[in-house]
C-alpha positions as CSV (number, residue, x, y, z in Angstrom):
1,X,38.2,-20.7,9.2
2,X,35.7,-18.3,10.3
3,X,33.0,-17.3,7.0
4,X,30.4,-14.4,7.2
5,X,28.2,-13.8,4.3
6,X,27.4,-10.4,3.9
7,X,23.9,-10.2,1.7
8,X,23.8,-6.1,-0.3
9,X,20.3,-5.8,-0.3
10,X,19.9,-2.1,0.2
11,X,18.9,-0.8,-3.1
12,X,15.6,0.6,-4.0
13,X,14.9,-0.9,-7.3
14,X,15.1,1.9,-9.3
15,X,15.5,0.3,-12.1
16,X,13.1,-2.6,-11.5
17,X,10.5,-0.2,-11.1
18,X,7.3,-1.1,-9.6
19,X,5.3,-0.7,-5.6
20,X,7.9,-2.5,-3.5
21,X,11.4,-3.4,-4.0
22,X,12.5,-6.2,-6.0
23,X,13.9,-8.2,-3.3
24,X,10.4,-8.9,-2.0
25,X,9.4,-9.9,-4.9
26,X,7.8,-13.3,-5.6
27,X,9.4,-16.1,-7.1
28,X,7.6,-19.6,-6.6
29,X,6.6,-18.8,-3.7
30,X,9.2,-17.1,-2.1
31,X,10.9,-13.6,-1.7
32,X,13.9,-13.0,-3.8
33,X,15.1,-11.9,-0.3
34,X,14.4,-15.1,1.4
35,X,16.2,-17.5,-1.1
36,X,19.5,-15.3,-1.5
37,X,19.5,-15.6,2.3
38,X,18.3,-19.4,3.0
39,X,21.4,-19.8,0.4
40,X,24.0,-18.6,2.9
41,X,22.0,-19.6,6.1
42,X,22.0,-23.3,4.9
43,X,25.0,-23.5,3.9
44,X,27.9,-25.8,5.8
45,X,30.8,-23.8,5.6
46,X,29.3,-20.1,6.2
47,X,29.0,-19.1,9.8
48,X,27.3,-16.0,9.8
49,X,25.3,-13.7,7.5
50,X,24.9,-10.0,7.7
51,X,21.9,-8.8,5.6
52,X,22.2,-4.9,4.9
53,X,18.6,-3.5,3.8
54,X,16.4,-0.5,2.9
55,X,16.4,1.9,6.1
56,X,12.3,0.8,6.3
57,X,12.8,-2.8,5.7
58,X,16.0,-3.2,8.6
59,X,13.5,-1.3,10.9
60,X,11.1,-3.6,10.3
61,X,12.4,-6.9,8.5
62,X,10.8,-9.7,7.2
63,X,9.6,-12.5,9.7
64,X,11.8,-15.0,8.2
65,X,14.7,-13.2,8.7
66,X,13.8,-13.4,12.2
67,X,12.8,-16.6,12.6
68,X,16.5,-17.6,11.4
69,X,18.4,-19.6,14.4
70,X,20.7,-21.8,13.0
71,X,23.6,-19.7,12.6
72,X,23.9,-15.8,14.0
73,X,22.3,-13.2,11.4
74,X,22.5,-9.5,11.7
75,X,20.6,-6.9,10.3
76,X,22.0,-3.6,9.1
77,X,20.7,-0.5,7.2
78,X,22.3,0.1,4.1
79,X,24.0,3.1,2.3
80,X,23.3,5.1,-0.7
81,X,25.1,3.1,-3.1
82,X,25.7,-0.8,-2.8
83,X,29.4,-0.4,-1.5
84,X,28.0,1.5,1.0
85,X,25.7,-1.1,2.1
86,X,28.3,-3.7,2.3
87,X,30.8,-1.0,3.9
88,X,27.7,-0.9,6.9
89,X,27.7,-4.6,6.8
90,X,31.7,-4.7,7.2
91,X,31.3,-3.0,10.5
92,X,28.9,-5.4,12.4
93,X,31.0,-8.7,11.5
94,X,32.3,-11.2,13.9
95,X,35.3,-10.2,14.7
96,X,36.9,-14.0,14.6
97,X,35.6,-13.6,10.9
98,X,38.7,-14.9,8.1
99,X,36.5,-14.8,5.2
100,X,33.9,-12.6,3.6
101,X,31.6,-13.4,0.9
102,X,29.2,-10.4,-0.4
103,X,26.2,-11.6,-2.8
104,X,23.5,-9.6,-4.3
105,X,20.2,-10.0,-3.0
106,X,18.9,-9.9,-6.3
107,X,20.6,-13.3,-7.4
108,X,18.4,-15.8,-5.6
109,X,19.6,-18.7,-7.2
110,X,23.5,-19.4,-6.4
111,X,24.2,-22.8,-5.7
112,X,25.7,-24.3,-2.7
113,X,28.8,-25.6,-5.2
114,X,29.2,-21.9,-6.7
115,X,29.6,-20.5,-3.3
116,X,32.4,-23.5,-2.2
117,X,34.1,-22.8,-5.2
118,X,34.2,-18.9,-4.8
119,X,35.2,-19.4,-1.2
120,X,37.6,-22.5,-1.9
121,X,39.7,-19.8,-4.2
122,X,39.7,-16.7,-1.9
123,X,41.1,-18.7,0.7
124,X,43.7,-19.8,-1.8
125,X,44.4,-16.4,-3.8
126,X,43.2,-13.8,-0.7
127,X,40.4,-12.9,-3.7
128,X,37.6,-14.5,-5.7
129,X,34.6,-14.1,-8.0
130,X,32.1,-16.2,-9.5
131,X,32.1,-14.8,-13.2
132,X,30.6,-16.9,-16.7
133,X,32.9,-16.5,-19.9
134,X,31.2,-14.6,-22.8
135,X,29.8,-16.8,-24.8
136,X,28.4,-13.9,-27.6
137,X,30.5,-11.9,-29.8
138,X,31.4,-8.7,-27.6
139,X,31.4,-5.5,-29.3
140,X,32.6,-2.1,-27.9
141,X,30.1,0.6,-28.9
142,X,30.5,4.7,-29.1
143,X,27.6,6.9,-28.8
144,X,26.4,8.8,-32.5
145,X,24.3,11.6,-32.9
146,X,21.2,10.4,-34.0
147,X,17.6,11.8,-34.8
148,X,14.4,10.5,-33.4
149,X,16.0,7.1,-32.0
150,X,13.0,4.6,-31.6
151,X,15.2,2.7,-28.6
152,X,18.5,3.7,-26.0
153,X,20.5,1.8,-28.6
154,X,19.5,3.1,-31.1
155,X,22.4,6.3,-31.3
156,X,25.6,3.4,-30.9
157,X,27.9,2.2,-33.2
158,X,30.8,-0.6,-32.9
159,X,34.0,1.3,-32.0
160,X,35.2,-2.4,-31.9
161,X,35.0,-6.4,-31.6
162,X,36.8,-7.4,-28.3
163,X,38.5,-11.1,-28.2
164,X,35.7,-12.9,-25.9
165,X,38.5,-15.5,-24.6
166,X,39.0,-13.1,-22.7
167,X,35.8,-11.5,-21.6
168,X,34.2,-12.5,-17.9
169,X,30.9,-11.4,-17.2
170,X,30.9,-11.1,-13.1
171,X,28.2,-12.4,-10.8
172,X,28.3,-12.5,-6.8
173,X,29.4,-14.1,-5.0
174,X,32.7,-12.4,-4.7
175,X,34.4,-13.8,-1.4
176,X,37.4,-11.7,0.4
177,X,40.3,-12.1,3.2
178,X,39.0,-10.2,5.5
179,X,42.1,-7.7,5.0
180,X,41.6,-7.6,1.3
181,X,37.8,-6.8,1.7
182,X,38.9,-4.2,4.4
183,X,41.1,-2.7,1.8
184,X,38.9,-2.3,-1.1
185,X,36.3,-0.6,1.5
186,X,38.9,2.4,2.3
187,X,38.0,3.7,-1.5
188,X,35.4,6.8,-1.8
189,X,35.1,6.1,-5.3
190,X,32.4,4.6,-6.8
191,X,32.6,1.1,-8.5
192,X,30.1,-1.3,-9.4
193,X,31.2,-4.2,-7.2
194,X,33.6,-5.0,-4.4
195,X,36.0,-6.7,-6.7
196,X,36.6,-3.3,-8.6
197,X,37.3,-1.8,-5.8
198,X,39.9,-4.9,-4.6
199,X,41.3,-4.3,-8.1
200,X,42.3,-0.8,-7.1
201,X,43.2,-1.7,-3.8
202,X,45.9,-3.5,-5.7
203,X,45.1,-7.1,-4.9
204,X,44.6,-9.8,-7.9
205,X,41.4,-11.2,-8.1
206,X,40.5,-14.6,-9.2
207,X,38.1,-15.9,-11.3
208,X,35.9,-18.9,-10.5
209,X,33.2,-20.4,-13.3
210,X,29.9,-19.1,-12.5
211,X,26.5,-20.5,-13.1
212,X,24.2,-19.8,-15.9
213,X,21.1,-20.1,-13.8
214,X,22.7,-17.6,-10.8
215,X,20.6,-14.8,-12.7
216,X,20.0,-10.9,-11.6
217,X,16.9,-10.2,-11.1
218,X,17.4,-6.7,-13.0
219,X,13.8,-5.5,-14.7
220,X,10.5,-7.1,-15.2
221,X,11.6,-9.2,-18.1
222,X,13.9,-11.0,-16.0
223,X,10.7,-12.6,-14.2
224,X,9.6,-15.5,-16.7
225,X,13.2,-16.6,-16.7
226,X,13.3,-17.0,-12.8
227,X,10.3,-18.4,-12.2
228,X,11.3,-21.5,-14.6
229,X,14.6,-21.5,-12.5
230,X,12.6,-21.8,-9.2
231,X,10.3,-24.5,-10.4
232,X,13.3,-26.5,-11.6
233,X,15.2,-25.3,-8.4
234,X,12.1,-26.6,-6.3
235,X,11.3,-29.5,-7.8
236,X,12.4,-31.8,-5.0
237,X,10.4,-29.8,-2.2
238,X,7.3,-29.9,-4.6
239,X,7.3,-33.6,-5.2
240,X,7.7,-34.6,-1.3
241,X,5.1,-32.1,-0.8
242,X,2.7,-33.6,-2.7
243,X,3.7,-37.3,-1.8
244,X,5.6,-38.2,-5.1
245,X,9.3,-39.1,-5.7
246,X,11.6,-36.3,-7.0
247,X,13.0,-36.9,-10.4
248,X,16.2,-39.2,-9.7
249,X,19.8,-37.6,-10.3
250,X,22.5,-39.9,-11.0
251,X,23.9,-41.0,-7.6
252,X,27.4,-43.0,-6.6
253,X,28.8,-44.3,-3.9
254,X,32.3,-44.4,-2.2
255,X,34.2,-46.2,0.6
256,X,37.5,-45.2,2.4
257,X,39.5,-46.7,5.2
258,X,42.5,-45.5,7.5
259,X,44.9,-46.5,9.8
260,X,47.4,-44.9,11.4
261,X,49.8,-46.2,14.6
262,X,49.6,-43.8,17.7
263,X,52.9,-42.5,19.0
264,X,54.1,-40.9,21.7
265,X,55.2,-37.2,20.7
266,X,52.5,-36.6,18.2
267,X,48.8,-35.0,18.3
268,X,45.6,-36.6,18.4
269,X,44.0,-34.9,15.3
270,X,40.6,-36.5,14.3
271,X,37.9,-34.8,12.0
272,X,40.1,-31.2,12.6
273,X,39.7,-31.4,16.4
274,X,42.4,-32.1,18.4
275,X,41.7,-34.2,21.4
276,X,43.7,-34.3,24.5
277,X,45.6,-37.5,25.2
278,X,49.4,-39.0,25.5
279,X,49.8,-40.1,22.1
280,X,49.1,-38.9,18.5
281,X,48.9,-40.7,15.4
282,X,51.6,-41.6,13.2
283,X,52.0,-40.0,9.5
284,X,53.2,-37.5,7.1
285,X,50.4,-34.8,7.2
286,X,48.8,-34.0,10.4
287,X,47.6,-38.0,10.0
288,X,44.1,-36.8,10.2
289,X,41.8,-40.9,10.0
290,X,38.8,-39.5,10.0
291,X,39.6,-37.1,7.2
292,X,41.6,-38.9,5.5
293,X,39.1,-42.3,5.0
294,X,36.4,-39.6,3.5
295,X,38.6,-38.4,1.3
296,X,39.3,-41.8,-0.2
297,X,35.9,-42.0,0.0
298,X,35.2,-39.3,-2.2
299,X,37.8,-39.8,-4.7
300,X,36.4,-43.3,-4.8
301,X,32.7,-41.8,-5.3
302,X,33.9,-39.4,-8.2
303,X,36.4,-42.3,-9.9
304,X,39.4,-40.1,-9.1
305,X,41.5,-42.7,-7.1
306,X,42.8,-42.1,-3.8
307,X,44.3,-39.8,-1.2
308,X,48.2,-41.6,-2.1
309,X,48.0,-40.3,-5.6
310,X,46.6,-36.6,-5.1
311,X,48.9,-36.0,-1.7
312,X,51.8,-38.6,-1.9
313,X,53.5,-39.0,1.2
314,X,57.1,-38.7,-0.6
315,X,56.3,-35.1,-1.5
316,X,57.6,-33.0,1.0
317,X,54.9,-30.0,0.4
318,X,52.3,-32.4,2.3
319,X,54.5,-32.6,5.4
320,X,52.5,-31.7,8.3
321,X,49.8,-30.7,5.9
322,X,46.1,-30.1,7.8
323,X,43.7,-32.9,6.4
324,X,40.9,-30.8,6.2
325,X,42.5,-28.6,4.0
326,X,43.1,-31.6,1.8
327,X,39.6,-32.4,2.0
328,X,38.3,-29.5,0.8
329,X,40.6,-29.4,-2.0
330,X,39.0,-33.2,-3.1
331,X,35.8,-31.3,-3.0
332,X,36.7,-28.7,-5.5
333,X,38.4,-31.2,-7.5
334,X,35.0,-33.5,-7.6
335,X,32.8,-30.2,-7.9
336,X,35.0,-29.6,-10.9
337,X,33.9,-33.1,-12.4
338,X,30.3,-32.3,-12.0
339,X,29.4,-34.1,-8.7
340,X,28.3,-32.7,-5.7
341,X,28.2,-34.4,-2.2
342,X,25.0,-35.8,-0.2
343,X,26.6,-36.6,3.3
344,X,29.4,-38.7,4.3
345,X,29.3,-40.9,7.4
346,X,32.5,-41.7,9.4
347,X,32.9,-44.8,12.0
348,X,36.1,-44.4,14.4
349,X,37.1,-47.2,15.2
350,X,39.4,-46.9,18.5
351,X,39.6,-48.5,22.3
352,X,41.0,-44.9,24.0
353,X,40.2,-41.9,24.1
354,X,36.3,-41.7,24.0
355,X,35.3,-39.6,21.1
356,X,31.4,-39.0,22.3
357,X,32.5,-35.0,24.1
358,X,34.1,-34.2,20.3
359,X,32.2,-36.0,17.9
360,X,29.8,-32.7,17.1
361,X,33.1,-30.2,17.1
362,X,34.3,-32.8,14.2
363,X,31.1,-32.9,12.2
364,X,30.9,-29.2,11.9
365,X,34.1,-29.0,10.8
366,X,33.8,-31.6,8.2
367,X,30.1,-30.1,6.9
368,X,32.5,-26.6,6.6
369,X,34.7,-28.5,5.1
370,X,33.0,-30.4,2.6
371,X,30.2,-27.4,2.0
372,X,27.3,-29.1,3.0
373,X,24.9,-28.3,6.3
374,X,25.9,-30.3,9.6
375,X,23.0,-33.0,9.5
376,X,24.3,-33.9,6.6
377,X,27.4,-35.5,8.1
378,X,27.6,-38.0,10.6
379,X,30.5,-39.3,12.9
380,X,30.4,-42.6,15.1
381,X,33.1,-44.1,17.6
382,X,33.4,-47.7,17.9
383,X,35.9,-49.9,20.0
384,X,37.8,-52.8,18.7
385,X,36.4,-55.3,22.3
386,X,40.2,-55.5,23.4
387,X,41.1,-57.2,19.9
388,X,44.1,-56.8,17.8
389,X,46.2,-53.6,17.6
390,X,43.3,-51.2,17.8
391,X,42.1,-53.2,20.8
392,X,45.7,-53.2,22.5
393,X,45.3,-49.4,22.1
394,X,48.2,-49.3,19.3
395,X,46.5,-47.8,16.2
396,X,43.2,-45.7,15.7
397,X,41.1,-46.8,12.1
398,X,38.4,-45.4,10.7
399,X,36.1,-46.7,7.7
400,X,33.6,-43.7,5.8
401,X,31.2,-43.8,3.1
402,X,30.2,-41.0,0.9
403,X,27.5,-40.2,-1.6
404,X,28.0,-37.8,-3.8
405,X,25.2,-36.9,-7.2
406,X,25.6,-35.1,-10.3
407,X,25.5,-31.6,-9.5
């Protein structure tokens, strides 16, 4: 699946006030710009980012947007109002792209496990949207006639007290089929973000847990707030910068293994690329080893058992079922737990075919997979010397270890 991220940063600031625009504002050390971007650019399962700016700022953009070469970034001018922007942004994207995520420039701080989760559901439900559950007591308010109010609330009154079980307060990003997105974008009406206008397109939109440090950089008082987010954010860059040890999160450690039989009659699927040859391997799903032995390893890391017990083989829905689908449904369920992963490392153990021409194809798609960049995930073939049934050329097996840290 194809993912551009599409970064709406062509307001003016009006409300921020202030000589420049917000987005290149300072926060540690970097523009507000820069780390909403380096969020998309780094991560493993986005493959392109469209950056819609300031008709002054596109003309001339910042030097790090330029200097970006790991995946394909476009710049575009935005509109008037921020659907516009993203509507300009819409036009220029690949057109192999499945999946759109928008994200507000102004939110520097979204994690790489907010933006899986938001794209894990729109792939699932066509629609998605990071969003944090009220926590306060909500209260409707009507506006009074008042004399000589000292502040802008000052002439409201509670009209009512709204239930906040039900309450979502929504934060980008907000990821989109590309037909649902394409939809919502027909509307001339004016809505505050593309979900709105997917709501009046017709199309349900689901709600995925946001993050309590994926702030809006909205005024000046936002500032204090985010520059304690970046040093805590930073922490691990800081202390290799200055030659200490970051603080240590809690790490673990997981181990899988997988063997299949190859048959005659079947596909050779290994890490989601299928590889010329006269047989495939043997097995319910698409009997994907490589993807299958870092899934156990996973659910080993995260203490959630194994890939038999989330995707039996005697339930027909998982017949011919693609693995890495399955994989990244063990990543939202581990993500759910609180655990992010580090990198995985896979060793294919198999006498024909040679794996060395597809062993990159498979590690990008397992880093899309899994959410995490490319580097991060490595692949190895081995052969068996002529011993056994690997070595006879009758089974494939691969063994994987992951490492995965509280998130």
């Amino acid at each position: 699946m194809y993912v551009t991220a599409i970064i709406a940063a062509g307001g003016k600031s009006v409300r921020f006030g202030g000589a420049q625009p917000k987005q290149l504002l300072q926060i540690g050390g970097r523009t507000v710009l820069e780390r909403s971007v380096a969020a998309f650019v780094d991560h493993g399962r986005v493959d392109e980012v469209v950056v819609a700016l300031p008709a002054d700022l596109a003309a001339t953009p910042p030097d790090y947007l330029r200097r970006v070469s790991r995946k394909p970034l476009r710049i575009v001018e935005g509109g008037t109002r921020r659907q516009d922007s993203v509507a300009n942004a819409f036009r220029v994207i690949a057109d192999t792209a499945d999946l759109v995520v928008v994200h507000d420039a102004a939110r520097p701080f979204a994690s790489a496990a907010l933006i899986d989760r938001t794209i894990a559901a729109a792939v699932e439900w066509g629609a998605a949207i990071a969003a944090m559950s009220a926590r306060d007591t909500v209260k409707e308010g009507t506006r009074d006639r008042c004399e000589q109010p000292l502040s802008p609330n000052d002439c409201w009154t509670i009209r009512a007290t709204l239930p906040r079980t039900s309450i979502f307060l929504a934060q980008t990003p907000q990821a989109f089929r590309r037909e649902v997105l394409r939809d919502a974008l027909t509307s001339t009406d004016d809505a505050t973000d593309e979900a709105e206008l997917a709501e009046r397109a017709g199309h349900a939109v689901r709600l995925v847990e946001g993050e309590a440090t994926n702030i809006k950089i909205t005024t000046p008082d936002d500032i204090p707030v985010a520059e304690l987010i970046a040093m805590e954010h930073d922490a691990p860059d800081l202390a290799r910068s200055i030659g200490r040890a970051a603080p240590a999160r809690t790490g673990r450690a997981g181990t899988g293994y997988d063997l299949h039989r190859l048959v005659e009659g079947r596909p050779l699927i290994l890490g989601g690329v299928r590889i010329p040859f006269d047989r495939g391997l043997l097995g319910h799903s698409d009997a994907d080893a490589v993807c299958h032995a870092i899934t156990d390893a996973l659910l080993g890391a995260s203490g959630a058992g194994d890939i038999g017990r989330h995707f039996p083989d005697s339930d027909p829905k998982w017949q011919g079922a693609s693995s890495l689908d399955l994989l990244r449904q063990v990543v939202g369920l581990i993500r759910a737990k609180g655990f992010e992963v580090g990198n995985v490392d896979a060793t294919v153990i198999a006498e024909r075919p040679k794996l060395g021409p597809y062993i990159d194809e498979m590690r990008g798609n397992l880093a899309r997979a899994i959410g995490i960049a490319m580097e991060r995930v490595s692949v190895k073939g081995k052969t068996n010397e002529g011993l056994g049934e690997i070595g006879r050329g009758e089974a494939i097996a691969v063994h994987a270890i992951a490492l995965i840290r509280s998130a």
